[in-house]
C-alpha positions in Angstrom: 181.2 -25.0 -27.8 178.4 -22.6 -28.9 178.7 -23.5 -32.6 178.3 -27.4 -31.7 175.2 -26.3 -29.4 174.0 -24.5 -32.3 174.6 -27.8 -34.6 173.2 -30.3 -32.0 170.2 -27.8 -31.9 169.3 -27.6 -35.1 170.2 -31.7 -35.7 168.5 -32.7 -33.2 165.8 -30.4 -32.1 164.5 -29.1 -35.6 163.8 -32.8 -36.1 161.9 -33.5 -32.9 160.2 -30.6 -33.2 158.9 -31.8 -36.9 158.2 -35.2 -35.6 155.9 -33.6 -32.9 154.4 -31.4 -35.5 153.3 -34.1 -37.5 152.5 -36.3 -34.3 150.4 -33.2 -33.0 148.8 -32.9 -36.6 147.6 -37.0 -36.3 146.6 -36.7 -33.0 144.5 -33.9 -34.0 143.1 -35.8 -37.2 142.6 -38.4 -35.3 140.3 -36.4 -32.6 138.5 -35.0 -35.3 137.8 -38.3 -37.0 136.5 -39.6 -33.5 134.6 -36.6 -33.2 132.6 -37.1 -36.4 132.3 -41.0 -35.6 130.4 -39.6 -32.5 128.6 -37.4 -34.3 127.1 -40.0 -37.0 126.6 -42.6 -34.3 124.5 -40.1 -32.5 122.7 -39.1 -36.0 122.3 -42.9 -36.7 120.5 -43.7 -33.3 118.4 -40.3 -33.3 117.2 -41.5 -37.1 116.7 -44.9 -35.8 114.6 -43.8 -32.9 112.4 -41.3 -35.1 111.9 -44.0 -37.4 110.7 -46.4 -35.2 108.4 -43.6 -33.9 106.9 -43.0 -36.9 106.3 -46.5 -37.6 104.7 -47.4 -34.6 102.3 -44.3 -35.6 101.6 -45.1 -38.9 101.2 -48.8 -37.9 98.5 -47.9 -35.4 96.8 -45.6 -37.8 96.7 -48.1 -40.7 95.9 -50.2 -38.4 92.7 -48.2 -36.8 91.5 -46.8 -40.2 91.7 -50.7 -41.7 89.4 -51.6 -39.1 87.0 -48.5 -39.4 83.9 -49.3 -41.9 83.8 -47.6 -45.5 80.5 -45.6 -44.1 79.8 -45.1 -40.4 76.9 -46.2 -38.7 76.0 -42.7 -37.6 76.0 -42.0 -41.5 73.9 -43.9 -42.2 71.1 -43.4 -39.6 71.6 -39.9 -40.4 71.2 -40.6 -43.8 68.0 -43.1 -43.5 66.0 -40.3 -41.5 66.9 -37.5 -44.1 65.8 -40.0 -46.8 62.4 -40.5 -44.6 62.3 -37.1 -43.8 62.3 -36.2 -47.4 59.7 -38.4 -48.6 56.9 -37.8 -45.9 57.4 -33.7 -47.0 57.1 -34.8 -50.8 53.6 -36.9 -50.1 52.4 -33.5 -47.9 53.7 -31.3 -50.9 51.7 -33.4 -53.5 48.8 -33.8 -51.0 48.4 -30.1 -50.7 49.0 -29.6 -54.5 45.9 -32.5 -55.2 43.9 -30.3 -52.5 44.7 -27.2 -54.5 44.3 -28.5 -57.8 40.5 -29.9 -56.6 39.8 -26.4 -55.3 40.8 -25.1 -58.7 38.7 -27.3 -60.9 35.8 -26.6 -58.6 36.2 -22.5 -58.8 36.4 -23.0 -62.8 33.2 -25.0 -62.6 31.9 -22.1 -61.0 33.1 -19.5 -62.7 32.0 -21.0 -66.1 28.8 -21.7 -65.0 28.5 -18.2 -63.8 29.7 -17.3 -67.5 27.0 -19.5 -68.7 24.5 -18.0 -67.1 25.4 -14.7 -67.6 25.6 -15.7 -71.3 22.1 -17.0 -70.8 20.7 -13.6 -69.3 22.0 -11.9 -72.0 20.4 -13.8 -74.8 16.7 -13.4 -73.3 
């Protein structure tokens, strides 16, 4: 009776136990496989969402600099008075230089009729 326990064990159990073993090895394949569908489902909506983000950003920032003029109108006023600016400063710079110029043709008129007459003194 023990040697027919021992035959209908190993006839009958050694097979259930491999057909459990390879049920427990699918269902475990199987849970892994779901997990990873799970995991690129999540990756695939986090992507999609980040995507649609950034669009929306750089849609609103094309948008805004399209719209924006090549050269702002503070720019240019700022640009304008410098240019202004710049040339009232050059007419006072060659204003004063005529003035000094003058000055200096008058002291060499001076100065060489002082020579002349020195010149003259000296001759007598």
């Amino acid at each position: 009776m023990l040697v027919d326990k021992i035959q209908t064990a190993i006839l009958n159990t050694i097979p259930i136990w491999k057909s459990q073993f390879i049920i427990a090895m699918g269902l475990s394949n199987q849970q892994k496989v779901l997990q990873m569908q799970r995991e690129i489902t999540d990756t695939t909506n986090a992507m999609l969402v980040k995507n649609a983000e950034l669009l929306k950003s750089n849609t609103i920032e094309t948008a805004n600099k399209a719209n924006r003029g090549i050269v702002d109108l503070e720019t240019l006023q700022t640009v304008n008075q410098n240019l202004i600016s710049t040339i009232e400063e050059t007419i006072q710079i060659q204003k004063a230089g005529r003035e000094k110029r003058k000055a200096a043709e008058t002291e060499l008129l001076r100065i060489e009729d002082e020579l002349k007459q020195k010149l003259l003194e000296i001759r007598e």
